[in-house]
C-alpha positions in Angstrom: -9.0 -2.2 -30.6 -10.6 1.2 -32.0 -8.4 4.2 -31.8 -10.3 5.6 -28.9 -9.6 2.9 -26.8 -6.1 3.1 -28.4 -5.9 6.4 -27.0 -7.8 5.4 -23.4 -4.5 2.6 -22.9 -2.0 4.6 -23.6 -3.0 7.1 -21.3 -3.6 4.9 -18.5 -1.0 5.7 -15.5 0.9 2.9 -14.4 1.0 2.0 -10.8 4.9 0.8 -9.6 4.6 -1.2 -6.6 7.8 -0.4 -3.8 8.5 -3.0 -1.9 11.0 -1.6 0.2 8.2 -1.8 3.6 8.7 -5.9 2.7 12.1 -5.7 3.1 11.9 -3.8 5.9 10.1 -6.7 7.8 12.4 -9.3 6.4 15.2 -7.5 7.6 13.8 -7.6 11.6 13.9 -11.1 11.9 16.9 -12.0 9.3 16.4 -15.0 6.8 14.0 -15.1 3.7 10.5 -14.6 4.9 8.8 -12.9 3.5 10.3 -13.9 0.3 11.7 -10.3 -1.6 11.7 -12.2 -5.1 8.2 -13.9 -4.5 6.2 -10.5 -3.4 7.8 -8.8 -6.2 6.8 -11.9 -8.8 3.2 -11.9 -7.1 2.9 -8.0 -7.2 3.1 -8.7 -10.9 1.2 -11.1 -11.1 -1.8 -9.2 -9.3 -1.4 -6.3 -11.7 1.3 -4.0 -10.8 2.8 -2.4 -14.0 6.2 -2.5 -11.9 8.5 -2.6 -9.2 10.2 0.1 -7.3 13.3 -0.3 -4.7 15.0 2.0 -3.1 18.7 0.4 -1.6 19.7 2.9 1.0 23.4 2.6 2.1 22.6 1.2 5.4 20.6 -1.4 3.9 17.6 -1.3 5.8 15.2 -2.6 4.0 16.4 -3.2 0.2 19.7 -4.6 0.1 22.2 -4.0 -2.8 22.5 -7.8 -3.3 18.5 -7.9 -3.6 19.3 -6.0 -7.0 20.5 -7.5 -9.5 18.2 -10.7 -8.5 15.1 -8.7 -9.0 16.0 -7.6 -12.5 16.8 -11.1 -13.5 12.9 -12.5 -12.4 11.0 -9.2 -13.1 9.0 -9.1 -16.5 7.7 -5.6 -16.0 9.3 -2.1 -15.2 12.1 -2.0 -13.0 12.8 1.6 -11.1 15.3 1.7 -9.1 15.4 5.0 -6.4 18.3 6.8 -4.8 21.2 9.3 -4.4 23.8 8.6 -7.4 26.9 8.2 -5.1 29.7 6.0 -6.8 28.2 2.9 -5.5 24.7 3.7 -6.7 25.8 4.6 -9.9 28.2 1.2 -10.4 25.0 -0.4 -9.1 22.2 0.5 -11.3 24.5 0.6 -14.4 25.4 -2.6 -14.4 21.7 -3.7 -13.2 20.1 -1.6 -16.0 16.7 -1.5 -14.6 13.6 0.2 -16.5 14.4 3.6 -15.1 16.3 5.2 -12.2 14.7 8.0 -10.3 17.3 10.2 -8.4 16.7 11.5 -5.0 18.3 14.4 -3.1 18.5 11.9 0.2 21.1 11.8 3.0 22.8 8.7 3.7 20.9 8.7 7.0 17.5 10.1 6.0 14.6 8.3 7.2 12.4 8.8 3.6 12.5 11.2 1.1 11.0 14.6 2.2 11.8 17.0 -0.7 13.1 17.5 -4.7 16.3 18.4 -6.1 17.3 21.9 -6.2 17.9 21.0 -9.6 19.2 24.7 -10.9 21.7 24.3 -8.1 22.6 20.8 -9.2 22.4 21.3 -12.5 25.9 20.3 -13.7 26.1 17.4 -11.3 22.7 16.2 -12.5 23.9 16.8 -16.0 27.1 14.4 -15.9 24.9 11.4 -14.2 21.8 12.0 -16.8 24.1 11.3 -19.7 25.9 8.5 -18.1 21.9 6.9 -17.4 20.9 8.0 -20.6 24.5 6.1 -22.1 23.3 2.5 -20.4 19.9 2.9 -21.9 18.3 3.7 -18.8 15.1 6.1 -18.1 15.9 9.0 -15.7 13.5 10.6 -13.6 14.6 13.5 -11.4 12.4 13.6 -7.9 11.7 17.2 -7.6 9.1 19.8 -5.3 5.6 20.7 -7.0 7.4 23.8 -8.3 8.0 24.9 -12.1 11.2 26.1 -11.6 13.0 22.9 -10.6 10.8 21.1 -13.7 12.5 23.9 -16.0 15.8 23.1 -15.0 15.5 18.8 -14.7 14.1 19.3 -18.4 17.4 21.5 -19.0 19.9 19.0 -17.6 17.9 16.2 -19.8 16.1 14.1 -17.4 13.7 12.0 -19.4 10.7 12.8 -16.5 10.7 13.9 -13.2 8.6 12.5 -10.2 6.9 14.7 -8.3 7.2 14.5 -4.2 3.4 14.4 -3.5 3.6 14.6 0.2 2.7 18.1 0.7 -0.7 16.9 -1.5 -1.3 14.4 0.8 -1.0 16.5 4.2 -3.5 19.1 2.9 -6.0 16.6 0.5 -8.4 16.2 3.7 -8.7 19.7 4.5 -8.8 21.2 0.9 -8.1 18.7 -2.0 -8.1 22.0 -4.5 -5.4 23.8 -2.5 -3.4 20.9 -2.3 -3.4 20.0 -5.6 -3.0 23.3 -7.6 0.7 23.6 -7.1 1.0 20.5 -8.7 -1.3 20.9 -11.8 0.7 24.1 -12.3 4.0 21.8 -12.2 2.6 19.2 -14.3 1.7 21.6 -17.4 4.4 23.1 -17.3 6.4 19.6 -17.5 4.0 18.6 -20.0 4.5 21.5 -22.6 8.3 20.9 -21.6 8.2 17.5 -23.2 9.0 15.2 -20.9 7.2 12.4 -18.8 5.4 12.7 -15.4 5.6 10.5 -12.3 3.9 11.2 -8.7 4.7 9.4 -5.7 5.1 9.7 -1.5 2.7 9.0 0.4 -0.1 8.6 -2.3 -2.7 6.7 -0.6 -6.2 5.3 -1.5 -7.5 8.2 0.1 -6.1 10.9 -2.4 -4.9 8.7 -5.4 -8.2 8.9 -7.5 -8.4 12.3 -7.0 -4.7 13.6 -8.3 -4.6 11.6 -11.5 -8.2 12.4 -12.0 -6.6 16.0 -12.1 -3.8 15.0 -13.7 -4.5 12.6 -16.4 -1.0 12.8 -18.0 0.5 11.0 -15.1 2.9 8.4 -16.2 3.4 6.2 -13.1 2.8 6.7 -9.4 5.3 4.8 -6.9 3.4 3.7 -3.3 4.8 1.6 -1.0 4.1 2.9 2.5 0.0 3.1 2.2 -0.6 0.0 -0.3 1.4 -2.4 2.1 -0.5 -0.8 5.4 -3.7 -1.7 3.4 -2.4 -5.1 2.4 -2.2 -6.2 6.0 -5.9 -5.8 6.4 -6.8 -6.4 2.8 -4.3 -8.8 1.1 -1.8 -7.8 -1.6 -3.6 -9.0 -4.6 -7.4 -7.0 -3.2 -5.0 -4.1 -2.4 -3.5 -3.6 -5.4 -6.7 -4.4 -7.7 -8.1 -1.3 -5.1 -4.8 0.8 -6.6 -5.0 -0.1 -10.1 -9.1 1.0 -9.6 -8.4 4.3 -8.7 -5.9 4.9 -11.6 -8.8 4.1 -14.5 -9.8 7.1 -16.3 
């Protein structure tokens, strides 16, 4: 391989597939179908560079017990999403996934909707970073487009921090410059602050090309919602060769 295509593959972002939207229709019927462990071995199969899970403590979709047998099948990145509550913490650190992105969710809250206010939280996010960072376990912080909070995750020593792309994806119809510029700004300053980059909510087909086209430095994007709409119409394996199309640079 010459350097330049060296240099091509390691820039590549990686697209984490979140399965939660399967469990959520395993769930409304009870049993095994579909299969958790069987999507998430075929999502790999069909090229995802990962998995992501998010076990809320109402169990809605992912459930805590669906954990631990994911990371014993998976063979790419785990990343496991939530609030670091005891329970979550005991969780993921004996689980030991790939990485462990922290949300600022409610027990009760339908999706995530916003970032830490991470100079607020700074001392709380500062005790469970070092405990992730003691398991071997890559933290990312899920924060606003907004410099300040990267400043401030970089501080308390997250290794990257995702950024909540939602307000991008309300506004990319209209104005696709507007929408994104708020999150350039974020993403250069994360960049000359050293640490990694993730993007994710409600990422779609429609606006994925176009932000990491921006944003080359991207490390991974996390979509669930949009890529398992278009896998009802499309199929899993078509959808996510469609997802893994938009990422190539």
């Amino acid at each position: 391989m010459s350097a330049k295509a060296i240099k091509n593959f390691q820039m590549r972002t990686k697209l984490s597939v979140n399965i939660n939207k399967v469990a959520t229709i395993r769930n409304a019927r009870g049993g095994n179908n579909p299969d958790i462990i069987k999507v998430a071995k075929d999502c790999e199969a069909f090229g995802a560079d990962g998995i992501t899970v998010h076990p809320r403590p109402d169990e809605r979709h992912i459930r805590r017990a669906d954990v631990p047998a994911l990371q014993a099948v998976l063979r790419t990145e785990f990343n496991i999403e939530g609030y670091p509550s005891k329970e979550f913490l005991d969780l993921v650190l004996r689980v030991r996934p790939s990485q462990v992105t922290l949300v600022p969710d409610r027990p009760d809250q339908l999706t995530s909707n916003h970032g830490w206010n991470t100079e607020a939280e700074q001392d709380f996010l500062r005790d469970v970073l070092n405990d992730l960072r003691g398991a071997g376990i890559r933290s990312s912080i899920f924060i606003d487009a907004d410099v300040r909070m990267a400043e401030f995750a970089a501080s308390a020593g997250a290794d990257r921090v995702e950024l909540y792309t939602g307000p991008y994806a309300h506004m990319y119809a209209k104005d696709p410059e507007k929408a994104i510029a708020p999150f350039l700004e974020t993403a250069k300053r994360v960049k000359q602050l050293g640490i990694g980059l993730n993007a994710g909510h409600d990422l779609s087909l429609e606006n994925l090309k176009y932000f990491t086209d921006v944003i080359p430095w991207v490390d991974e994007v996390s979509i669930g919602h949009a890529l398992i709409c278009d896998a009802l119409y499309m199929g899993l394996e078509a959808t996510i060769a469609a997802y893994k199309n938009c990422l190539k640079k």
